[in-house]
N, C-alpha and C positions, 0 to 999 in steps of 0.2 A: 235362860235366854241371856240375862245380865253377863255370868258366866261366859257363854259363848263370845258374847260379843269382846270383852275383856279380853280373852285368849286370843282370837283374831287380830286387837290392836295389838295384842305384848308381841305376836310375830310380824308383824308391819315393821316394831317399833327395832325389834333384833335385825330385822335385814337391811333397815336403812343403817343403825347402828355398822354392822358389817361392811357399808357400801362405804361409810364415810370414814372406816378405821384402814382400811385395805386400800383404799383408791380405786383411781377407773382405768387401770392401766392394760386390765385382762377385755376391755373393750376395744385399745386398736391391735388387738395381735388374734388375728385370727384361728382357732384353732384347727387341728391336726396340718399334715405332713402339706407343702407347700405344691412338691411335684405331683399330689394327686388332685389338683387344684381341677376342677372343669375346663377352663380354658387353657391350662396348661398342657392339659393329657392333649386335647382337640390342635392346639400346636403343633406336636409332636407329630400325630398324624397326619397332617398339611407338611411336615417335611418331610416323612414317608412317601407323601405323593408329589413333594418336588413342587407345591405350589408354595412358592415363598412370601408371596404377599396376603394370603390366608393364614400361610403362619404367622408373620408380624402381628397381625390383627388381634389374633388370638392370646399371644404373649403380651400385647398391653394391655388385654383385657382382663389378662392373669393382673398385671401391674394394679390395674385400679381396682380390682377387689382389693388384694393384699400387696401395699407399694415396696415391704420390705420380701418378697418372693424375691431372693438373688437366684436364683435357677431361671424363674422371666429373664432377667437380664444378661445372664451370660448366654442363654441360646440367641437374644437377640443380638447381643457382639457375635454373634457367630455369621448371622443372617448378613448382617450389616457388611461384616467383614469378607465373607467368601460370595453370598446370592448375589445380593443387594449393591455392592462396592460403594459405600459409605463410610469412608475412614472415622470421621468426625463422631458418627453415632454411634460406629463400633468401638471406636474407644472409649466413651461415653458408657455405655453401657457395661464395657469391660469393667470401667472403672467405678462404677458404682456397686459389680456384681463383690470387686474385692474388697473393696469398703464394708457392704451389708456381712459379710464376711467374717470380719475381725470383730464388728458389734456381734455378732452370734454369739463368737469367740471368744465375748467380754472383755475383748480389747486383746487377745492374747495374739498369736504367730495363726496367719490364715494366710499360706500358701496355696496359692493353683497355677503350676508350669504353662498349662493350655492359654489362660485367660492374661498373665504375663506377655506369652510371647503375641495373641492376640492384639496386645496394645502395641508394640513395639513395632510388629507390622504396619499397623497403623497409622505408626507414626510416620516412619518409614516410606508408606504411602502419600501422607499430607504435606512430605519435603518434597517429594519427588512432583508433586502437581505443583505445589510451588514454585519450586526450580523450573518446572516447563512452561508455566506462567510468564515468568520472569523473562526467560528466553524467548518466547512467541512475540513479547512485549519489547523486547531491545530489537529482535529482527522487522517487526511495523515500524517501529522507528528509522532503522536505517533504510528501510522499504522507502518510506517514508519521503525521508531526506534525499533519495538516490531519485525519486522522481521529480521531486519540487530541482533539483541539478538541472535534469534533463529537461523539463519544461523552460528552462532559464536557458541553457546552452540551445534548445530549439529557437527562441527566436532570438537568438545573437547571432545564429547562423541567417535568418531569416532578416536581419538589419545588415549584414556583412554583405547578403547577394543585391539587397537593394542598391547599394553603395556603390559592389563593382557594377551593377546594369547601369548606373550613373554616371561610372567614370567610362565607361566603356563605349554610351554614345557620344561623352563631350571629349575624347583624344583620340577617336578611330582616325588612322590613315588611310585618304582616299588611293584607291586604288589605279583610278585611271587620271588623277594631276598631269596636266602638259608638264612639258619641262621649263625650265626659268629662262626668260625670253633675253637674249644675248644683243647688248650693242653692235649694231652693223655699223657701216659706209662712218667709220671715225674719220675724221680729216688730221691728217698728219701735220704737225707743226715741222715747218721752213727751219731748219738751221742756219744760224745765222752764219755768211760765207767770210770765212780768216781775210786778214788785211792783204790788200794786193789787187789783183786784176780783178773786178769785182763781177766783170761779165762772161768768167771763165764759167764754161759750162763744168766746170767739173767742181767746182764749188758750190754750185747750187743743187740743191736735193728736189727732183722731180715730183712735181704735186701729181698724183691719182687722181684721173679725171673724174668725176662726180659719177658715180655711176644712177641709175635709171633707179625712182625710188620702189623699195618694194611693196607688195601689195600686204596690206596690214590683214592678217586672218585674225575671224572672231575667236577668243578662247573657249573653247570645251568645256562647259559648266563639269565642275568635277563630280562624276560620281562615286558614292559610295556605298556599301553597307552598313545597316545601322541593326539595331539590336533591341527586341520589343519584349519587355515584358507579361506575359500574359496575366491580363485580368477574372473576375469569376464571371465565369458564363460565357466567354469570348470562343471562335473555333476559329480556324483557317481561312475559312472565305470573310469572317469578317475583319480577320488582320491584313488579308488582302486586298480587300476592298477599303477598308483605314488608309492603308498608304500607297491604295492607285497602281496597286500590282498587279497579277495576276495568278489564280489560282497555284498553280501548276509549277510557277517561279517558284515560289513562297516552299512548296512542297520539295522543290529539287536544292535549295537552299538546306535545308531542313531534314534531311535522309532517315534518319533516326528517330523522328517522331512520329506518334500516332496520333492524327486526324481526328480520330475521336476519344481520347483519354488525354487531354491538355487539362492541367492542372495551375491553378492561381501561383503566383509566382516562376512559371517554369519560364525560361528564356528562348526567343525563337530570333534567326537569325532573318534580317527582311534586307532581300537585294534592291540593288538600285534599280529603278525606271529603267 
């Protein structure tokens, strides 16, 4: 019994011996071949059937068994790069597949053409989204700026029309002004008659008998056209009614407009009484 139990401890004592002369390095490397890994194969088969986001699944699930499987990693640069269209992770993974690669290789020459150009796509890729980035980003700007223009020239136009409806009612020329009222009945001055017979009719300049005074007519209050702005909410009969016209006037003034689509600031011409 003593015996036994002795023998028992001296093989404890040899294997821990063993564990602590070797190291624990045969602990993270998983034994046999990596591509016949369960989740590996079950990837495989998900790309067979064209379902790519089963396959993803499947290949990090390869990853977190064994993280140094570079076969996970290059099918997933594949995924990434052609299914999926993720440059970032296809490179990514491209670049870890050649990395685990050359450690295999004890640091030696670990070439693969596929996983190379892979990246280079890739890359390739992440310029070109950049670049269109870039450009989507300078045309909102000038987008941008061409409206904030057009907002600014809209109401410079809209300060420039107030301006002429302004000057346009204070310099209108009446239409129907009488004409400028004309001195009548002037009384001729006498020329004074040259030295000599002073009661010679032919010296003396005959005064124009006073004629009959004329009858003073009232003037014609002047009319004219004047020029109304439209407000919001305003129609026809109420710019007619504003200024004591009538409908019909306002309308025959007005040939060109529609009665029912007046718009705030539009200009209407309003005839005289």
């Amino acid at each position: 019994m003593r015996r036994q139990r002795f023998h028992s401890a001296g093989l404890a004592a040899l294997v821990f011996l063993a564990l602590l002369t070797g190291g624990c390095d045969w602990l993270a490397k998983p034994a046999g071949d990596p591509t016949r890994e369960g989740n590996y194969q079950d990837g495989l088969q998900w790309i067979g059937q064209r379902r790519w986001d089963n396959a993803r699944e499947s290949f990090l699930h390869a990853l977190e068994t064994n993280p140094q499987n570079l076969y996970a990693h290059l099918r997933l640069g594949d995924l990434y790069g052609n299914a999926l269209k993720d440059p970032v992770l296809s490179r990514y993974h491209y670049s870890r597949y050649l990395e685990l690669g050359r450690l295999a290789n004890h640091g030696g020459d670990f070439h693969d053409q596929s996983a190379v150009d892979g990246m280079r796509n890739a890359e390739v890729e992440l310029a070109r989204k950049y670049a269109e980035g870039m450009f989507r980003d300078q045309q909102q700007g000038e987008l941008n700026a061409l409206r904030r223009t057009n907002v600014a020239l809209v109401e410079r136009i809209e300060v420039l029309n107030h301006q002429i409806a302004l000057l346009t009612q204070r310099f209108v020329v009446p239409t129907n002004a009488p004409p400028p009222v004309q001195a009548t009945n002037l009384v001729r001055r006498s020329i004074a008659p040259p030295a000599g017979n002073p009661s010679s009719p032919t010296n003396v300049v005959p005064r124009s008998p006073p004629s009959a005074p004329t009858k003073r007519e009232d003037p014609v209050p002047p009319t004219s056209q004047r020029v109304h702005r439209v407000q919001s909410g305003e129609t026809l009969a109420v710019v007619a009614r504003q200024y004591g016209i009538k409908l019909a006037s306002l309308q025959a003034a007005n040939p060109g407009v529609n009665s029912r689509a007046l718009k705030p600031g539009q200009m209407l011409v309003v005839p005289a009484r």
